[in-house]
C-alpha positions as a Markdown table, in Angstrom:
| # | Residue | x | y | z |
|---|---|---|---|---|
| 1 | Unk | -30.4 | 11.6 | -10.1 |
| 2 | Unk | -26.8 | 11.0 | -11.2 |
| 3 | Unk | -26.3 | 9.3 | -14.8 |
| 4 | Unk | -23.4 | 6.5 | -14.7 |
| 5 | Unk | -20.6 | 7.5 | -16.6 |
| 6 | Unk | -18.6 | 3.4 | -16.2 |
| 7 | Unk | -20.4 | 0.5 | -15.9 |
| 8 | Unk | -19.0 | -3.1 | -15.8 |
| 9 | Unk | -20.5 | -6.1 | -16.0 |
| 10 | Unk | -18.4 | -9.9 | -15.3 |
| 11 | Unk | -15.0 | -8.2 | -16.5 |
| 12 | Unk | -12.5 | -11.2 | -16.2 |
| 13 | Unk | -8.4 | -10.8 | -18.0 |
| 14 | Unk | -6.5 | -13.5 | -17.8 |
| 15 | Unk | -2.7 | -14.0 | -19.1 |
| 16 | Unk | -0.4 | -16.8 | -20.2 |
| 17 | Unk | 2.5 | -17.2 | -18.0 |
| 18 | Unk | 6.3 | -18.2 | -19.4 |
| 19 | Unk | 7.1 | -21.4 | -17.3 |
| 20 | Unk | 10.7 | -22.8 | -17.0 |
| 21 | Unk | 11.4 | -25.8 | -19.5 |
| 22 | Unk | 12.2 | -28.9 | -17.4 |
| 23 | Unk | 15.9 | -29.8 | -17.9 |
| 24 | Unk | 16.9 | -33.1 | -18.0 |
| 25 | Unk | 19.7 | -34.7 | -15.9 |
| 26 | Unk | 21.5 | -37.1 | -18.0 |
| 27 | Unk | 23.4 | -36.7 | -20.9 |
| 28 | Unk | 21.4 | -38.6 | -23.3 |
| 29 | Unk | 17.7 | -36.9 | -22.0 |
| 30 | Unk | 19.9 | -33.6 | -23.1 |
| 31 | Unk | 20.8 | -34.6 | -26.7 |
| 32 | Unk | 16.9 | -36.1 | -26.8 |
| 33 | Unk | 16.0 | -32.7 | -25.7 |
| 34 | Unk | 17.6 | -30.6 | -28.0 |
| 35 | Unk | 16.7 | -32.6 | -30.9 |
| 36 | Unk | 12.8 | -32.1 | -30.4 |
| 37 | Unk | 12.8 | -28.9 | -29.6 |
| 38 | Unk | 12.2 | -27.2 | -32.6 |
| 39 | Unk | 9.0 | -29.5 | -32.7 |
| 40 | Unk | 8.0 | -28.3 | -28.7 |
| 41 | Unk | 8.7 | -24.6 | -30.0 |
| 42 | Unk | 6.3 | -25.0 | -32.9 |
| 43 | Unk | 3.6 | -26.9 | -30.1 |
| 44 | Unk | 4.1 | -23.9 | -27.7 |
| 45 | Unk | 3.8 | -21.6 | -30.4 |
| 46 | Unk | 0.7 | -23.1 | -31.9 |
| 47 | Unk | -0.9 | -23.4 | -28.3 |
| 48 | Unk | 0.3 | -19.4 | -27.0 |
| 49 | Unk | -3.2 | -18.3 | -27.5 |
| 50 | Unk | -5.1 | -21.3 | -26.3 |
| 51 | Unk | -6.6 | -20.6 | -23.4 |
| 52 | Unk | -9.3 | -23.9 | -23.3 |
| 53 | Unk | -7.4 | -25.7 | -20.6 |
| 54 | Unk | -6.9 | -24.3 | -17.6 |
| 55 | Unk | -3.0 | -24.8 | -16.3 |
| 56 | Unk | -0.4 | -23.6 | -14.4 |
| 57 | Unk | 0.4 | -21.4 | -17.7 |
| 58 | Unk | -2.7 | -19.4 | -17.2 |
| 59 | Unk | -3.3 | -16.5 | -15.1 |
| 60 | Unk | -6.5 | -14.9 | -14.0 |
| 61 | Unk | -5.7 | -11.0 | -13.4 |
| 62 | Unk | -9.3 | -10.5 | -13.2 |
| 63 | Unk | -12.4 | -12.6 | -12.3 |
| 64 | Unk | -16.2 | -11.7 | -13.3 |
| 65 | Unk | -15.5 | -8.0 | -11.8 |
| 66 | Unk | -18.7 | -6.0 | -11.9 |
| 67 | Unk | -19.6 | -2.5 | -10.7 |
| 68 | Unk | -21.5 | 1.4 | -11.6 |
| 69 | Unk | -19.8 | 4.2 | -11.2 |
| 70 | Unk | -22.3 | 7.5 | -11.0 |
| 71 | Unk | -21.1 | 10.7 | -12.7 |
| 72 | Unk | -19.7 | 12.7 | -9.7 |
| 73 | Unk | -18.5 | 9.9 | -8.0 |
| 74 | Unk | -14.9 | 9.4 | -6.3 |
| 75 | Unk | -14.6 | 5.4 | -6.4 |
| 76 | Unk | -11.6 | 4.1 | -4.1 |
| 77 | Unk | -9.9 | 1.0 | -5.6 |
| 78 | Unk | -8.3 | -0.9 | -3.2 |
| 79 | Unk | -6.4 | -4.2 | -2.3 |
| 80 | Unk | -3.5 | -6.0 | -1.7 |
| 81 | Unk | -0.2 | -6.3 | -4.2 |
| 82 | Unk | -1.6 | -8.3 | -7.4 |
| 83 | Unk | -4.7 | -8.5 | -6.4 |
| 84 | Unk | -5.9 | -7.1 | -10.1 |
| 85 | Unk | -6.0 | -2.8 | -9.1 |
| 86 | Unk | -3.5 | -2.2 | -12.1 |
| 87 | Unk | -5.3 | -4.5 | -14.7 |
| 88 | Unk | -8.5 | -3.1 | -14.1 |
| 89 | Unk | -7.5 | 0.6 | -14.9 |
| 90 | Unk | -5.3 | -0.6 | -17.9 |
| 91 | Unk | -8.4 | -2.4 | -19.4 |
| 92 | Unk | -10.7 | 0.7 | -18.2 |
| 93 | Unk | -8.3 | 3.4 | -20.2 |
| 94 | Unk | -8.0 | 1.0 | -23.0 |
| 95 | Unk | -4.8 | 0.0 | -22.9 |
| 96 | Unk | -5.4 | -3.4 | -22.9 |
| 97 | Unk | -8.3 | -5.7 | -24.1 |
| 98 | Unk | -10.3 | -7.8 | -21.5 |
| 99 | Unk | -11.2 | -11.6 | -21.7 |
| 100 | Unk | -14.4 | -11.7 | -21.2 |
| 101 | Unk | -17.3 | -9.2 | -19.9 |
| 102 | Unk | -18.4 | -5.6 | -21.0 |
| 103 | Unk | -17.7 | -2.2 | -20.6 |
| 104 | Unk | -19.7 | 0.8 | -20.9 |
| 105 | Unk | -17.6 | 4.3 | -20.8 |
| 106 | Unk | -19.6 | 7.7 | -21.1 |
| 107 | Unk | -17.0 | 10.4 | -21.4 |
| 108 | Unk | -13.6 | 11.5 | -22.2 |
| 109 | Unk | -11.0 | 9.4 | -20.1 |
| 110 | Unk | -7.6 | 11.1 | -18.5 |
| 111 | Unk | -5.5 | 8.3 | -17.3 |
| 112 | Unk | -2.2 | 8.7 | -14.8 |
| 113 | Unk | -0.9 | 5.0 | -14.4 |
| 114 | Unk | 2.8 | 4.9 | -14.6 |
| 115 | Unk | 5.3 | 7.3 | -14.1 |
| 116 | Unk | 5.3 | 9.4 | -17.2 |
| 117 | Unk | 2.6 | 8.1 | -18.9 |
| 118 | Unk | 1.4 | 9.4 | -22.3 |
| 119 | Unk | 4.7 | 11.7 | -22.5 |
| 120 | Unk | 7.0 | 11.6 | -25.7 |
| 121 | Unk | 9.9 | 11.7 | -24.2 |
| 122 | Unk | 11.9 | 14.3 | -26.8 |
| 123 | Unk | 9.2 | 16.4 | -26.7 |
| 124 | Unk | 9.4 | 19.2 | -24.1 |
| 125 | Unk | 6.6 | 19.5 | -21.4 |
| 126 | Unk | 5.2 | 22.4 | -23.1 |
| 127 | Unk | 5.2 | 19.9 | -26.2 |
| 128 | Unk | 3.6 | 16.9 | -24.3 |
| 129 | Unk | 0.9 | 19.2 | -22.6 |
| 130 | Unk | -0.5 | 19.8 | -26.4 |
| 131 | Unk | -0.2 | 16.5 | -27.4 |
| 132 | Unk | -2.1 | 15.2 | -24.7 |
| 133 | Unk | -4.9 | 17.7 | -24.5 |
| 134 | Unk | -5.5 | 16.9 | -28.7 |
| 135 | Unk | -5.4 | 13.2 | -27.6 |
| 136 | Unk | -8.4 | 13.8 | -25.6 |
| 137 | Unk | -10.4 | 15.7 | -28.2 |
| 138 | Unk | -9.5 | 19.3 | -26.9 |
| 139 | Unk | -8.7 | 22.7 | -29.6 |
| 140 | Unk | -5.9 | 24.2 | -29.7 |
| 141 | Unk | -7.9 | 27.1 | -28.3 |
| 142 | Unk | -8.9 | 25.0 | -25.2 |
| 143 | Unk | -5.8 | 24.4 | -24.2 |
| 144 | Unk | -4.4 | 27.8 | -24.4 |
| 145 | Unk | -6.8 | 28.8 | -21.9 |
| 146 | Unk | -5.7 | 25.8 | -19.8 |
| 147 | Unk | -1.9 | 26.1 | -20.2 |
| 148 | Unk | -0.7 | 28.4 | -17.5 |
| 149 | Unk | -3.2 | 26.9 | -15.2 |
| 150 | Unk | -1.5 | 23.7 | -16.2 |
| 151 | Unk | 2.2 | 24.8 | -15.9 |
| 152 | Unk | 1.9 | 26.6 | -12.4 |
| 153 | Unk | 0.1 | 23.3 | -10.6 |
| 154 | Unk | 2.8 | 21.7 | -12.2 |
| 155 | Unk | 5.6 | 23.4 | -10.0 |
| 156 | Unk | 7.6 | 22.9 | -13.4 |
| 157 | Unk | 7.5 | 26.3 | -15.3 |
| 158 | Unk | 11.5 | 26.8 | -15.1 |
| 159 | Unk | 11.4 | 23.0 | -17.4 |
| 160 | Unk | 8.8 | 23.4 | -19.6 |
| 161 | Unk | 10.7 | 23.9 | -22.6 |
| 162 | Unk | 13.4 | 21.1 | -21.7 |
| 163 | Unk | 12.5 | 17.4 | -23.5 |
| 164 | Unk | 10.4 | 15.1 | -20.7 |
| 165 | Unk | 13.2 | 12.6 | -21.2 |
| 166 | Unk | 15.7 | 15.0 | -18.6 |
| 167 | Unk | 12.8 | 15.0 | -16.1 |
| 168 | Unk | 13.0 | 13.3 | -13.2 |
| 169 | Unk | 10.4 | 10.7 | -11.8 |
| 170 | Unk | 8.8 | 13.5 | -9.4 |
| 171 | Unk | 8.7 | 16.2 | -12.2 |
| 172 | Unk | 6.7 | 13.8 | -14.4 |
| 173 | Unk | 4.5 | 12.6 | -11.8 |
| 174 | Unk | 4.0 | 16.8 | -11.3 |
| 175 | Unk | 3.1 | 17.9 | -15.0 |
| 176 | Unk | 1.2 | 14.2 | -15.9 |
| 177 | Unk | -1.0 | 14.8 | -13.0 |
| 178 | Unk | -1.9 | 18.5 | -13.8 |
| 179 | Unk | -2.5 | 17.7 | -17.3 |
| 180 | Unk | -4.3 | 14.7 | -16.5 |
| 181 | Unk | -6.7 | 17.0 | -13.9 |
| 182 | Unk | -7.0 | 20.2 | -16.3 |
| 183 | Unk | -7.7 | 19.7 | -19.4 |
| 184 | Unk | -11.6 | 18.3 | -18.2 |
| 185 | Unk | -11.8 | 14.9 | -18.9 |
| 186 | Unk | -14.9 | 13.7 | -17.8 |
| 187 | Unk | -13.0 | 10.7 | -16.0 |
| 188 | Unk | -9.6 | 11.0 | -14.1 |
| 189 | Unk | -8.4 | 7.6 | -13.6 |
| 190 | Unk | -5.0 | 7.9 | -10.8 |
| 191 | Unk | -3.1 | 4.6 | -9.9 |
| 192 | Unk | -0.5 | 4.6 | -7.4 |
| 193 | Unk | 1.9 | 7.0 | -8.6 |
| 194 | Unk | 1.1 | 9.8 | -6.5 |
| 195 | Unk | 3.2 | 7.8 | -3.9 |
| 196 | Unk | 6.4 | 9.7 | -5.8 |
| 197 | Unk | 5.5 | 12.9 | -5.3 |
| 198 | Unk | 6.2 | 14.6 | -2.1 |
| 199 | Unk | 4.1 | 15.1 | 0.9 |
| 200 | Unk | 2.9 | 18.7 | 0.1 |
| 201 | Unk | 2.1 | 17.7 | -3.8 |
| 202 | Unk | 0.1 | 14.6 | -2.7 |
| 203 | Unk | -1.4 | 17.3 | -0.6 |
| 204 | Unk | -2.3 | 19.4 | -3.2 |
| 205 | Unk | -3.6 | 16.6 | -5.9 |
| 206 | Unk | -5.6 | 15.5 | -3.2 |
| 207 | Unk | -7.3 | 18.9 | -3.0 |
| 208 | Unk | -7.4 | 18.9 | -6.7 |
| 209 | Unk | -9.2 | 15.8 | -7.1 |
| 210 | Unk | -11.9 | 16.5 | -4.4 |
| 211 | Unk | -12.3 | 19.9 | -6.4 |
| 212 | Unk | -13.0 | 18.1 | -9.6 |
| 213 | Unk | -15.4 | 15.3 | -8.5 |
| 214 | Unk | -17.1 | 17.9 | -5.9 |
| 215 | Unk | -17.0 | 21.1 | -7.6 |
| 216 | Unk | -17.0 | 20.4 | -11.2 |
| 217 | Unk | -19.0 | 17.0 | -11.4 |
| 218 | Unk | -16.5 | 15.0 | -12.7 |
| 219 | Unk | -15.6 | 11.0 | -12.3 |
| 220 | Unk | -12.5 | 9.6 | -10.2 |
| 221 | Unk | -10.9 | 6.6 | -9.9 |
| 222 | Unk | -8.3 | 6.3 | -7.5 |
| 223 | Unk | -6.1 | 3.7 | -6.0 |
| 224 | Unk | -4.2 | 3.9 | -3.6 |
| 225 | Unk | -2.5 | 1.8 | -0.4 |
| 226 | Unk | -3.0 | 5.1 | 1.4 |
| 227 | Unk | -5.9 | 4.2 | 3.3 |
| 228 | Unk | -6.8 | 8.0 | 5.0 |
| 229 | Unk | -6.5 | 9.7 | 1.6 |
| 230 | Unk | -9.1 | 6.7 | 0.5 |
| 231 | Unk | -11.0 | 7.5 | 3.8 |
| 232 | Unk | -10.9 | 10.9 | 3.1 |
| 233 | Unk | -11.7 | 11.4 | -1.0 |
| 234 | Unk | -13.8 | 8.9 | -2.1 |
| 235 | Unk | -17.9 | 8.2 | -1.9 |
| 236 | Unk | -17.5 | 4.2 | -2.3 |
| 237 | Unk | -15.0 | 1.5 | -2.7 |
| 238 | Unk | -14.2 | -1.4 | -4.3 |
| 239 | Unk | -12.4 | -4.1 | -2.8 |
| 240 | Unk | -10.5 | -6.6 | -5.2 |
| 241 | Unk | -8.4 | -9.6 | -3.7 |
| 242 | Unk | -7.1 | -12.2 | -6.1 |
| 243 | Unk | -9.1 | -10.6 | -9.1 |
| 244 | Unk | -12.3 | -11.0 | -7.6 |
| 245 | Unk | -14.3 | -7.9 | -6.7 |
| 246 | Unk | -16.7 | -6.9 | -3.7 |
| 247 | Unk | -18.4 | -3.3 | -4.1 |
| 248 | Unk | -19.2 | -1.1 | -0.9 |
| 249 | Unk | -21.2 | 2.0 | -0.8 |
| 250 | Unk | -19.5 | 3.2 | 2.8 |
| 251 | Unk | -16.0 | 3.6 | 2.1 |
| 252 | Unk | -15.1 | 2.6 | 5.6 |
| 253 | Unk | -17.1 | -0.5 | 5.4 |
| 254 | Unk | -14.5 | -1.4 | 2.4 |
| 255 | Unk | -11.4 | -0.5 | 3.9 |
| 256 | Unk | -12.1 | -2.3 | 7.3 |
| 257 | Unk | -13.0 | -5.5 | 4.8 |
| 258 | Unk | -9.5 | -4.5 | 3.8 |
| 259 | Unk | -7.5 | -4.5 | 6.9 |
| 260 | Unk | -9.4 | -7.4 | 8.5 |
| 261 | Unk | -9.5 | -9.6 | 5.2 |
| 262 | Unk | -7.3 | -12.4 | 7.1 |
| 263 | Unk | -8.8 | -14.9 | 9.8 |
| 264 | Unk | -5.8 | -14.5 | 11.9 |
| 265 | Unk | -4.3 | -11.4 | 13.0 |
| 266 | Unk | -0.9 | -10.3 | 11.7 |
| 267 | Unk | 2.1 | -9.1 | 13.6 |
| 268 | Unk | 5.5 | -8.2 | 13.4 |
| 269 | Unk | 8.7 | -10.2 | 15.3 |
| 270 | Unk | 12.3 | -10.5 | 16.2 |
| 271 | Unk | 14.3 | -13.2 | 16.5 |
| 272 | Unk | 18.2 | -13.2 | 18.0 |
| 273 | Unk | 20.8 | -15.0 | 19.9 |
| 274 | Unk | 21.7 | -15.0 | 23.3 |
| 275 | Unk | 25.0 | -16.9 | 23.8 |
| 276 | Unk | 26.2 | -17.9 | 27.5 |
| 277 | Unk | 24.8 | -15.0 | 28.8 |
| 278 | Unk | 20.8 | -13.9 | 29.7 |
| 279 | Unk | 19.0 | -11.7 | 27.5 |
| 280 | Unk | 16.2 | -11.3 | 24.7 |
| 281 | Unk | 16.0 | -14.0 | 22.9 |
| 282 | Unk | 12.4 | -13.5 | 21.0 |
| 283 | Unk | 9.9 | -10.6 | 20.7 |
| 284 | Unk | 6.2 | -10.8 | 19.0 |
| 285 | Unk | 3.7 | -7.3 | 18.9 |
| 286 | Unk | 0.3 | -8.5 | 18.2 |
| 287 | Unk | -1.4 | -5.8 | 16.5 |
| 288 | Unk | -5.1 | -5.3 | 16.2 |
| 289 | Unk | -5.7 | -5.9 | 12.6 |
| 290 | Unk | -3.7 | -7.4 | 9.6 |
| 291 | Unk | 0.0 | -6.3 | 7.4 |
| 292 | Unk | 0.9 | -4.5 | 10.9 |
| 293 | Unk | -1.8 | -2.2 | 11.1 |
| 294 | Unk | -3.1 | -1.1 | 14.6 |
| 295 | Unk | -6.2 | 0.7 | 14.9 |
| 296 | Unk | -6.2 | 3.6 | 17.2 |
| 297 | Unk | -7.6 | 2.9 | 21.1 |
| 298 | Unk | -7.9 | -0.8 | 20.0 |
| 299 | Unk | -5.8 | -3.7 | 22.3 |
| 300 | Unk | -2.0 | -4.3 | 21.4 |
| 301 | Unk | 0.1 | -7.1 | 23.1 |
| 302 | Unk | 3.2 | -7.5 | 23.0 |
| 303 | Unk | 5.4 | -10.6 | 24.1 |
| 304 | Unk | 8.9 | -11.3 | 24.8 |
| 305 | Unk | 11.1 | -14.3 | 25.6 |
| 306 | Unk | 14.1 | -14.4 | 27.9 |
| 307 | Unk | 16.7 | -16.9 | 27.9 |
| 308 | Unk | 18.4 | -17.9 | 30.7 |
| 309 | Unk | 21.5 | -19.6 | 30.7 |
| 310 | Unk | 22.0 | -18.7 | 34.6 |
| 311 | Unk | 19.2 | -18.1 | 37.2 |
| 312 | Unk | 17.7 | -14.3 | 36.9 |
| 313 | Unk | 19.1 | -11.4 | 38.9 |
| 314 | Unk | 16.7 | -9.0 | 40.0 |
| 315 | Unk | 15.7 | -9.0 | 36.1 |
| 316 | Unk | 13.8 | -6.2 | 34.4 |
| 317 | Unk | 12.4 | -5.5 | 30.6 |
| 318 | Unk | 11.3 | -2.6 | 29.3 |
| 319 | Unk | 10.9 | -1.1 | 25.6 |
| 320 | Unk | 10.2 | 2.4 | 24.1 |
| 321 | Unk | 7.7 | 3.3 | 20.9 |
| 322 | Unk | 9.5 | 5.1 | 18.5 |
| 323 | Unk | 7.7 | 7.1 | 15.8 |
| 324 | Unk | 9.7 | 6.4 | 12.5 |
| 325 | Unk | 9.6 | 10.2 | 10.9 |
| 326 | Unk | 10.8 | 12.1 | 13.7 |
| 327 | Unk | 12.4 | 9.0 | 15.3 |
| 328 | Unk | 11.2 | 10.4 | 18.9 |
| 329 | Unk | 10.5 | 8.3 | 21.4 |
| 330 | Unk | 6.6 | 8.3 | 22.6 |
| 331 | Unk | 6.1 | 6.1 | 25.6 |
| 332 | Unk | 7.8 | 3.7 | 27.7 |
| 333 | Unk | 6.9 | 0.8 | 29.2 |
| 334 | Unk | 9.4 | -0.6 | 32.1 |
| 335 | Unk | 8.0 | -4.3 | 33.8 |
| 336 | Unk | 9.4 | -2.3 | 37.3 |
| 337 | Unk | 6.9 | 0.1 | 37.0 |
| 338 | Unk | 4.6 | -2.4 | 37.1 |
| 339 | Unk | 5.8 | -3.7 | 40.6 |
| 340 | Unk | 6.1 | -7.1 | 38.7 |
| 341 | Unk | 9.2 | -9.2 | 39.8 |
| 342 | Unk | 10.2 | -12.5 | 37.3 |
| 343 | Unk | 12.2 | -14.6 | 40.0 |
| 344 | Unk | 15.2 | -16.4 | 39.7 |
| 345 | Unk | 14.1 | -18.5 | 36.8 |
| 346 | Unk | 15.9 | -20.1 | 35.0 |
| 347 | Unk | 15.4 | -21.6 | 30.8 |
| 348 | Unk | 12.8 | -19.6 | 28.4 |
| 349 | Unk | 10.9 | -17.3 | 30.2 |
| 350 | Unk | 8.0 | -15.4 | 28.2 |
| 351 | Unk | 6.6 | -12.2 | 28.8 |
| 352 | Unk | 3.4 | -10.6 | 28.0 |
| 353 | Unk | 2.6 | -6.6 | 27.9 |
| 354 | Unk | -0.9 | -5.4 | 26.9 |
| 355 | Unk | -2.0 | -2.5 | 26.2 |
| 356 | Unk | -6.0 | -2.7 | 26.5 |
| 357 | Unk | -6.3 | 0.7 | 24.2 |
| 358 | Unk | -3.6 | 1.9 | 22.7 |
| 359 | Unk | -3.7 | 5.1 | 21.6 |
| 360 | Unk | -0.9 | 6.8 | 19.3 |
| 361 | Unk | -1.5 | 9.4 | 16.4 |
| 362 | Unk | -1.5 | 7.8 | 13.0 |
| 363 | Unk | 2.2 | 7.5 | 11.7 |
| 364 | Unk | 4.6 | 4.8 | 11.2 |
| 365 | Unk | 6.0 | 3.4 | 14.7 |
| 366 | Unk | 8.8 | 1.1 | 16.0 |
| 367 | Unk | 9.9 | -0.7 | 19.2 |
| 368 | Unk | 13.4 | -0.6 | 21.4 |
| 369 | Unk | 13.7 | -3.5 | 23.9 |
| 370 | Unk | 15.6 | -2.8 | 26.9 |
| 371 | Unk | 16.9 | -5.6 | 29.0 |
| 372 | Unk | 19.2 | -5.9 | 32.0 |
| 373 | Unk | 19.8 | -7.5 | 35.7 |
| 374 | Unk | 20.6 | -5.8 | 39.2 |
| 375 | Unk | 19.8 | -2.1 | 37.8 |
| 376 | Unk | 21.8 | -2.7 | 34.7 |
| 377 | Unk | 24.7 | -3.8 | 36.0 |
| 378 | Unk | 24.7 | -7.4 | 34.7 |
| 379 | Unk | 23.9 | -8.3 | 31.2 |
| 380 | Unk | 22.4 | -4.9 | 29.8 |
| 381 | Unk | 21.0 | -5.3 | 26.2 |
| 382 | Unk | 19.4 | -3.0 | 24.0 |
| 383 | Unk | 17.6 | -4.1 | 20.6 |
| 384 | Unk | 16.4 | -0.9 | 18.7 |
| 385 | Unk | 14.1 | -0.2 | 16.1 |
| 386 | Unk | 12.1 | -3.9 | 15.5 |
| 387 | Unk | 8.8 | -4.5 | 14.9 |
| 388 | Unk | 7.4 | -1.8 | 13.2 |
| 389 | Unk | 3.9 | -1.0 | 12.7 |
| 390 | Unk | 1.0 | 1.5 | 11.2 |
| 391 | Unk | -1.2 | 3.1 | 13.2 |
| 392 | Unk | -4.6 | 4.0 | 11.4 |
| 393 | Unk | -7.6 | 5.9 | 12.4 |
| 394 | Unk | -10.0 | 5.0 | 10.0 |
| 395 | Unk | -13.6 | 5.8 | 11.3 |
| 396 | Unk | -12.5 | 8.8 | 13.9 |
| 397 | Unk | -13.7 | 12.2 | 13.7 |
| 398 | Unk | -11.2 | 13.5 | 16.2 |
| 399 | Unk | -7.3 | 12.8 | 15.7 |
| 400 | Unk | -6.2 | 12.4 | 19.5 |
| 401 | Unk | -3.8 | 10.3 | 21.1 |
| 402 | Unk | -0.5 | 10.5 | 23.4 |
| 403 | Unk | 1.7 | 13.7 | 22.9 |
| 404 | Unk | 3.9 | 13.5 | 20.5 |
| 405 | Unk | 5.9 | 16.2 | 22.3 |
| 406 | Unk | 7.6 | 14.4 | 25.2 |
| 407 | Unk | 8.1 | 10.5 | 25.7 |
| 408 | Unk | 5.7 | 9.5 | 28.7 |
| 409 | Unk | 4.9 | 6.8 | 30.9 |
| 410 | Unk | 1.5 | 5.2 | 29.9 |
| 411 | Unk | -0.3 | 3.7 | 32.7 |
| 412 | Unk | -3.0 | 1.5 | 30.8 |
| 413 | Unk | -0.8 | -1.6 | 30.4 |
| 414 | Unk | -0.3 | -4.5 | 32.4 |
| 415 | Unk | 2.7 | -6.9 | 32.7 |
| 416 | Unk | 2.9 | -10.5 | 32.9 |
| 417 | Unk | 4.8 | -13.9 | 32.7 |
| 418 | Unk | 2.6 | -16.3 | 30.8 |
């Protein structure tokens, strides 16, 4: 049975936050102002450290986190922005002190939190990869048999010798993550920042990672917003939303807490102007779980409101899904095909399309609205790329969905004026 290599029991940070001195508005509050404050500089002073009453000064980063992680283990770290993911790793590689509550670490720690992290930056990356492997406890030895390992993950060989401070914010992210993986830490701690790399290196740390945790028994921690490389690399998850912590032994389990955190589904939405003439006035796309996130084959509705200034004209709407990187269109969805007529109606008219399973690959995905009267020939409008959304397949063996080869009709939707 595994050892545990991190354990933490009720780890809570908290911070003191600067807040903006009330100004008065009179001329004599001003000059009674600035002749006490050197005395409310000295109070402040005296009380920076005082955390015994809890006010709008004091922050909680981190409240009564607790968790194991076994040796072997890949644990995903996830949650929203400031909900604690960057704290937590800072306190865990002992860059900063916790509050409160304990921590147990059983091995040598390799940390990867910010761009650049652990470089000197008039050192050269040959320079830095020395430094960092003597930090950990490594000989000279060891990391000569490490270095050209090191330098040709790295992708960085032609720079070695130039100082870290000419890199650029992808190079860094390159040779800090090979060092951080090679020199055999016993626990790889990676925040965020393989977000800077490009697709093919997040590819290859990936690999890397699952190689050291399955391979060679070591411990990762990993966060990242990239919930299928979370899917895909870790053994359990921890959830943290406003500094308070929920553990999960299926990773799926965590990352659907995740998506579905919120009571009310969130969507995306535009908003224009139609001035004298008919047209588009509102759009809403409903999808099926929260921060635009649709779940593959799950229901997405969309809604749209007409304004009309004159009595409709043999009206039609239709829109297109768009995926973002290749910016090709995947389906359309015209009301005509739907044999659906909206009358000569006149005011705010709103529209309802919904899709009972939705199916697109997972990507990145936009709408364009189409609008028009008698075949196009009175009041045409076009609204392109709004309401964009992610499509995740969290939970499916098989990736399948509409081509992404040619735009098509899609049949499994149905039209209505609600």
């Amino acid at each position: 049975m595994s050892s545990s290599v991190i354990r933490v029991h009720n780890l809570s940070k908290r911070y003191r936050l600067g807040l903006k001195e009330k100004q008065s508005d009179t001329l004599v509050g001003q000059v009674s102002q600035l002749i006490r404050s050197p005395f409310d500089n000295l109070k402040r002073l005296r009380d920076l450290n005082r955390f015994q009453s809890e006010d709008d000064s004091v922050f909680w980063a981190l409240r009564d986190v607790s968790f194991e992680v076994k040796e072997g283990e890949v644990l995903g770290i996830i949650g929203k922005n400031g909900a604690g993911k960057s704290t937590l790793l800072k306190i865990l590689s002992q860059i900063t002190e916790p509050t409160s509550g304990k921590i147990e670490i059983h091995g040598r720690v390799a940390s990867l939190l910010e761009v650049g992290t652990g470089f000197h930056p008039e050192l050269s990356g040959r320079e830095n990869i020395y430094m960092n492997g003597t930090i950990l406890g490594m000989t000279r030895r060891e990391i000569d048999s490490k270095l050209d390992e090191i330098i040709d993950f790295s992708g960085v060989e032609k720079f070695i010798d130039t100082p870290v401070k000419f890199y650029s914010s992808g190079m860094k992210v390159r040779l800090g993550f090979s060092v951080a993986a090679h020199l055999d830490p016993e626990i790889l701690i990676i925040d965020e920042v393989l977000a800077v790399g490009d697709y093919e290196f997040q590819k290859k740390c990936l690999g890397k990672m699952e190689d050291v945790s399955k391979n060679q028994g070591r411990t990762v921690l990993f966060v990242s917003h990239n919930m299928e490389a979370v899917s895909t690399l870790c053994t359990k998850a921890i959830l943290l939303n406003s500094g308070f912590s929920a553990t999960f032994d299926s990773v799926e389990d965590g990352i659907n807490n995740y998506l579905i955190k919120e009571t009310s589904k969130s969507g995306s939405f535009y908003i224009g102007y139609v001035n004298g003439t008919n047209g588009i006035s509102e759009i809403h796309v409903q999808t099926s779980m929260t921060e635009q996130v649709h779940r593959f084959g799950e229901p997405l509705e969309v809604k749209v409101k007409l304004t009309a200034n004159t009595p409709l004209e043999k009206a039609n709407v239709a829109f297109q899904i768009r995926e973002k990187g290749s910016g090709q269109n995947i389906l359309y969805a015209w009301m005509h095909d739907k044999e659906k007529s909206i009358g000569n109606l006149k005011g705010e008219i709103w529209l309802r399309c919904y899709f009972p399973n939705l199916r697109l690959y997972q990507g990145t995905y936009d709408f364009t609205f189409h609008y028009s009267e008698r075949s196009g020939k009175k009041d045409s409008q076009k609204i392109e790329n709004v309401c964009g959304f992610e499509v995740s397949m969290i939970g499916l063996s098989h990736q399948f969905g509409w081509t992404k080869n040619n735009c098509k009709y899609i049949d499994d939707f149905e039209w209505e004026i609600i």
